[in-house]
Each structure stands twice: as C-alpha cells, then as structure tokens.
N, C-alpha and C positions, 0 to 999 in steps of 0.2 A: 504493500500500500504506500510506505514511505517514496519509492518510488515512482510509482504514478504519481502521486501529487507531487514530487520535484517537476517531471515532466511537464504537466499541465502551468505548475505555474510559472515554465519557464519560457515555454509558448505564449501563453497567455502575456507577460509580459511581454516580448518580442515585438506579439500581435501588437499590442496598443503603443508600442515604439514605432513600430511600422507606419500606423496611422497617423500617430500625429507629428511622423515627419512629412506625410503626406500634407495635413494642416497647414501644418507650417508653412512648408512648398507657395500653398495655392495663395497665403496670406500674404507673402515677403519672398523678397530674392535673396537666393543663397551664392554667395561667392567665397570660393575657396582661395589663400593667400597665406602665402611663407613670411613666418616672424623670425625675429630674432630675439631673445629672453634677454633683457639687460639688468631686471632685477627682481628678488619673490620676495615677497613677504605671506608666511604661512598662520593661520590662526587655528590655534583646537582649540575647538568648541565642545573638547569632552567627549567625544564619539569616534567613531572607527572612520568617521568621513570629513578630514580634515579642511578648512576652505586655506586658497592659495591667493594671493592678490598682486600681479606680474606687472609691471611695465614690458612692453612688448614695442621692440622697432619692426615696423614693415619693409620687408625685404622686396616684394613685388608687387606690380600693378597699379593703379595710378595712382596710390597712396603711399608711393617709396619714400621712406625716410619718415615718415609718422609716426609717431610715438601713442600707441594707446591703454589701454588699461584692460588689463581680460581678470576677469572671476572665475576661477578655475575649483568646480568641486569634486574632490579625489574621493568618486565614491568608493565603499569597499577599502579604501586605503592601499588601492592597485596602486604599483608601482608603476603601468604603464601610464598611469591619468597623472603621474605627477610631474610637474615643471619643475627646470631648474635655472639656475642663472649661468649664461654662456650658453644654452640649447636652441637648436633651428627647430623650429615649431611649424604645423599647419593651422592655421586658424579661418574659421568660418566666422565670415563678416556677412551679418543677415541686417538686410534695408528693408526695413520696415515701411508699410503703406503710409505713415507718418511724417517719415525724412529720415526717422532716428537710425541708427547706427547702434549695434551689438557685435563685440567680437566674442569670441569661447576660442577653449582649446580642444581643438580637432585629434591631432594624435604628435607624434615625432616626425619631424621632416627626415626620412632617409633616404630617397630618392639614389643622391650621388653614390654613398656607398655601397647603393647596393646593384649601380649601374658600373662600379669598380668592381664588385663581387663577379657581374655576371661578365665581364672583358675579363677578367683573369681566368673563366673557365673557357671560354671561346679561344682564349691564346695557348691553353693548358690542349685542347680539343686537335689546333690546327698544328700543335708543335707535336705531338704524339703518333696523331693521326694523318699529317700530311693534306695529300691533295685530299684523300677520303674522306680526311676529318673536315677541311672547306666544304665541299660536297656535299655531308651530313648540314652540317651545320645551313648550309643553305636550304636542303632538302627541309630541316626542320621550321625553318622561317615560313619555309613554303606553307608547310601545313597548319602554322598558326594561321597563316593570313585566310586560307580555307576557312578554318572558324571560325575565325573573330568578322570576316568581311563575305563569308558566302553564307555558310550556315549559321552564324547567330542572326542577320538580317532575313531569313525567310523563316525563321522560327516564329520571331517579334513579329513579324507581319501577319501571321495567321498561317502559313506553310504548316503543313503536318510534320511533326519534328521527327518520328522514325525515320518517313518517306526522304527527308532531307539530311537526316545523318546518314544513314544508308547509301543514299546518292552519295553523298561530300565522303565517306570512307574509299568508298572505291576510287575517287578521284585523287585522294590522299592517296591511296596505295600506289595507283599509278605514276605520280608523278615523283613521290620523294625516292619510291624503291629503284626508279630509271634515273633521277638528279643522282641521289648518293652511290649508288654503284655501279652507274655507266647504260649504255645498249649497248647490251652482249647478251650472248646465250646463259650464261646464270643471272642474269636481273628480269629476263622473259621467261625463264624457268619460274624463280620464285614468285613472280608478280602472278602467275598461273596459280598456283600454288597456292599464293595469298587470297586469290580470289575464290578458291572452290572452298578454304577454308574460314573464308568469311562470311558464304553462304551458307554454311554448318552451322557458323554461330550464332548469326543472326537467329534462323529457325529456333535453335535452343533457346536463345536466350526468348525470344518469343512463349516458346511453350512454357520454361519453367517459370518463367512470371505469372502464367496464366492461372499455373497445376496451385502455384502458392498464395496464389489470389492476391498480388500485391498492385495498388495504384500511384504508388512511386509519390508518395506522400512523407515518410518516413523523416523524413527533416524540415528542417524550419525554414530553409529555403524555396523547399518545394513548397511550402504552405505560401511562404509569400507569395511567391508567382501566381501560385490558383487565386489567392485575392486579390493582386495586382487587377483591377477595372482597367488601368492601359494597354494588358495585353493577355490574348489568349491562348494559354500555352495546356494542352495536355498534359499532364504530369506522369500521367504512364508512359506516353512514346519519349516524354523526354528523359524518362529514366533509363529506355532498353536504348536510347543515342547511346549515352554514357556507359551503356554496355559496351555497347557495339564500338565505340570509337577506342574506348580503352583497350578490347580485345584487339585491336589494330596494331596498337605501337609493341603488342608483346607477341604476333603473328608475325609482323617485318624482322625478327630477331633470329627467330626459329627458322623459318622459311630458308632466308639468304645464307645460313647458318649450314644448315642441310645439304643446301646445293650446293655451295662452295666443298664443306665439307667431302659429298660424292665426287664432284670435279677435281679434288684433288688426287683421291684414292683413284681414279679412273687412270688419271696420269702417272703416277709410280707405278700402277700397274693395267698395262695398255688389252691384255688378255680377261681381265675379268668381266664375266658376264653379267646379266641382269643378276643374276639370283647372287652372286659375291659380292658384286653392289650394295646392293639391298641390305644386306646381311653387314657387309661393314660400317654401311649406315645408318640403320636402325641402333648399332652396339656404341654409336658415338651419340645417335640423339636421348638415349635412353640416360646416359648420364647428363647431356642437357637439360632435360626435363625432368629429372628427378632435382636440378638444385635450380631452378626455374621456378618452378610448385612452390618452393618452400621461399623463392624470394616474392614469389606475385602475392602470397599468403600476408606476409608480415608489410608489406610493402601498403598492403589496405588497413592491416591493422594500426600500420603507425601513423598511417593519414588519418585516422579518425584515434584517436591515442585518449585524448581529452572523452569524448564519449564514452568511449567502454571503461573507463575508469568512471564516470560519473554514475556509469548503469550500475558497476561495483558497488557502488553504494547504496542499492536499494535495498539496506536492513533485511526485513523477512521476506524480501520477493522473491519466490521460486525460480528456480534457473530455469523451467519450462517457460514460464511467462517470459522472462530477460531473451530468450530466445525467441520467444515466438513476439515480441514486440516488430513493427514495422520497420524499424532501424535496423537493427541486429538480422532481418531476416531478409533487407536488401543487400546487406555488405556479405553474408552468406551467399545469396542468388549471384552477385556482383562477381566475388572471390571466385566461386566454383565453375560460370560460364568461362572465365577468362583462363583458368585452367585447363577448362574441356577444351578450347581450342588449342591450347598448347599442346592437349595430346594427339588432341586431331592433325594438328601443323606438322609435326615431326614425319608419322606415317604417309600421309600426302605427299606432300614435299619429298620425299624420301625417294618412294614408288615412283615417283612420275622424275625423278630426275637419272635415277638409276635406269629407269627406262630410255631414255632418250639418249643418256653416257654411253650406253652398251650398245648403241645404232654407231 
C-alpha cells in the first residue's frame, strides 16, 4: 500500500506541475537566460527548505550586464536547487501581462562543459577508430537528425507513431549501416540481415505488448503527453517506437559483427563450405550474445536506477504487485524484445552470410 500511494502522489503532483506550467505559459512569456551569481545570501527559516536571496549579472540577451535579484527556494534542501557565489546559472525571466518582471532559478548552466565532455569522446572515437570511427560518428548524427527532424515532427502532427518509427528505423538502418561501413558486400549482407530481423521484432514486440495488455502509460511522461491538449500522441504505438528503434542500434552490432566475422573465416580458409561456415559462426556469435544479454539487461536497469530503487521501497508490497505494476512490466517487455532480436540477429545474419561466403 505504502507504495501505491508514493506512486499516486507523485503523479498527482507532477500532474498539477504540469498544468500550471501550462497556466502560466498562457498568462506570461517565459524566457530562458544565462546569469552569473555574484553574491547569496541564505536564510533558514527553521525547515529543510532553506530561502536563498542572489544578486544575479545577466550574461545574455538584451539585458546583458543587468544586475537583478532572484528568490531562490531550495526545496527539499536539494543540493541541485542550491546557488552559489561565482556559479553560471539558467534563469527564467517571466513578463508578466502587467510589465512586471520575475527572475527564478532554472537549474546550473552546463552547457560548455558538457559540449567539452562530448568533443573529447568524438576525438577519443576518430583517434581509435580512424576513418571508421569518422564514418560512425557521422553515421550516428545521421540518425539523430532522423529523429529529432523526421520522426519527432510527424508524430507531433498526428502521424501514427508505430507506422512512422517503423518507416524512420528502416531508413536509419539503411543509411548509417552503408555511411559507417562502406558499399561492399558485408554492409549489403548485414543491412539484409538487419532488415529481416527487424521485421521479427517489430511482430514480437507487437504481440507481446498485446498478450501483457500494456498501453505504454507506465510513466509520467507518457501521462503527460496523453494530457498534453496540443498534441495527439498514442501512447501505445509510441511505446513499441521505442521498442523498435532501441532494438535497432543493438541489431546494427550483431549483424555487421557476424558478417564481418564469416568474411573473415571465409578468407583464412578459402575451402570451407556452407555448413563450416555456419558452424564457425554461430561458435563466435554465441559468445557475443551470451555477454550482449547481460549488457542490454543492466544497461535498462541502470537507465531507470532511481525507479527501481524507489519501487524498493514499497514497505509491505508484494513482489507480485512491484512486478506486475505498469512500469516494471514495460522495462521487462522493453529488456526481453531487444534480447529476442539479439538472438534472432546472430542466427540470420549468420545463415545468410555463410550462404552467400560459400558461393
């Protein structure tokens, strides 16, 4: 019980965050703007929710170099809500239908460091990896831009979100598996490959959503969206996308893996037939897939890290219930389709490249 009612009221909060940032919105214009902290004064008032009172320089936008005053309340006595002196800040400056002016504190400015962070794995990627790792690395831009500029825009419009992940995966497949590793015979091998085992999974992941009766509600994002009034988004199809697109980037691994793999063994040895093929490649993907499993496993677990530790805390709630909850029983559905095609990718791939080696 303890945990149901965490649940609920932590929805239930959200939900009315939700809205009356909505409120807000339609009363006042929000604009977002980088400070600079030049001095705090904190006040306890006796409680775990300290107030902070900052001078704050504006760093951007037409009010550079303005000095103004932000009310900063550290609720919970989160360390992330607190200001300091010398810190780059976001703050949301909201123009009220009056004239008035309110600044708050938004969160931490990290932008730069963490545009340092990702140029030190990009150069880590291209020095390692070579023209391949450029290749990748282009290939993977590619497939953000897919997302973010083909399939998030005909979702938000009304597109049926399966029908449009579905499409955007095979499109992803096509284009990053032939950028990152060429047009040759092993990138038209795997790209085959990829395709008949994305047609596997789609199916799966289709059915076993259906068998577990789940409508891709499970989290507080999906709740938003279904109450979002600006946009109408199925929450079911937009959950088997997220199947589907996931089981992609762990299908491009095995596939090319495989093939490469046979084409190697073909050429040390130019005699063996289909069935030596086969056989040598299925003994090299079975240890792929055996430490695959167990990285796709934990790799879901520790993206949701904060959740199942919070489910841990349901005092006397039975593990049958914590399991059969909506959450726990997508990231299960989630985890197990993306494995199934793992096993499926190896055997495929495998067969059909050994086949074509031994021509």
């Amino acid at each position: 019980m303890k945990l149901h009612f965490i649940s609920l009221y932590c929805t239930s909060v959200l939900i009315t965050l939700f809205y009356s940032q909505i409120a807000l919105a339609q009363e006042s214009k929000i604009e977002f703007i980088r400070g600079y902290v030049q001095s705090v004064i904190t006040e306890d008032i006796g409680s775990d929710t300290p107030i902070q009172k900052a001078k704050v320089k504006i760093v951007s936008g037409p009010e550079t170099g303005t000095i103004v005053n932000v009310d900063n309340v550290q609720a919970g006595n989160r360390e992330d809500l607190k200001i300091y002196e010398g810190q780059n800040i976001v703050l949301q400056n909201i123009n009220r239908s009056d004239g008035s002016n309110d600044y708050f504190f938004q969160e931490t400015f990290r932008l730069y460091p963490l545009l340092f962070v990702i140029c030190a794995f990009l150069a880590l990627v291209m020095f390692i990896g070579r023209k391949k790792g450029v290749m990748s690395i282009i290939g993977l831009l590619i497939s953000i831009s897919i997302i973010i500029y083909i399939i998030f825009p005909l979702i938000k419009s009304g597109w049926n979100a399966l029908l449009v992940s579905i499409i955007g995966t095979f499109l992803i497949a096509s284009i990053t598996i032939l950028v990152a590793h060429g047009f040759n015979k092993r990138s038209f091998i795997s790209l085959i490959s990829t395709f008949i085992t994305l047609i596997c999974s789609i199916l799966l992941s289709i059915a076993t959503v259906d068998i577990v009766n789940l409508f891709g509600l499970g989290t507080e994002e999906s709740i938003f969206l279904k109450l979002d009034p600006s946009i109408s988004v199925n929450p079911k199809g937009l959950f088997l996308s997220g199947i589907i697109i996931g089981a992609l980037g762990i299908l491009d691994d095995i596939t090319t893996s495989q093939v490469a793999a046979i084409d190697e063994i073909r050429k040390a040895n130019p005699n063996y037939g289909l069935k030596k093929l086969y056989t040598a490649g299925i003994s090299i993907g079975n240890e792929h897939v055996a430490s695959m499993i167990n990285t796709l496993a934990l790799a879901y677990i520790g993206a949701s890290l904060p959740m199942f530790l919070l489910l841990s805390l349901g005092g006397g709630t039975p593990m049958w219930v914590t399991i059969n909850s909506a959450f726990i029983s997508e990231e299960i559905i989630r985890t197990l389709v993306g494995s199934s095609a793992l096993l499926l990718a190896m055997p495929i791939s495998t067969i059909f490249a050994s086949y074509l080696y031994s021509k």
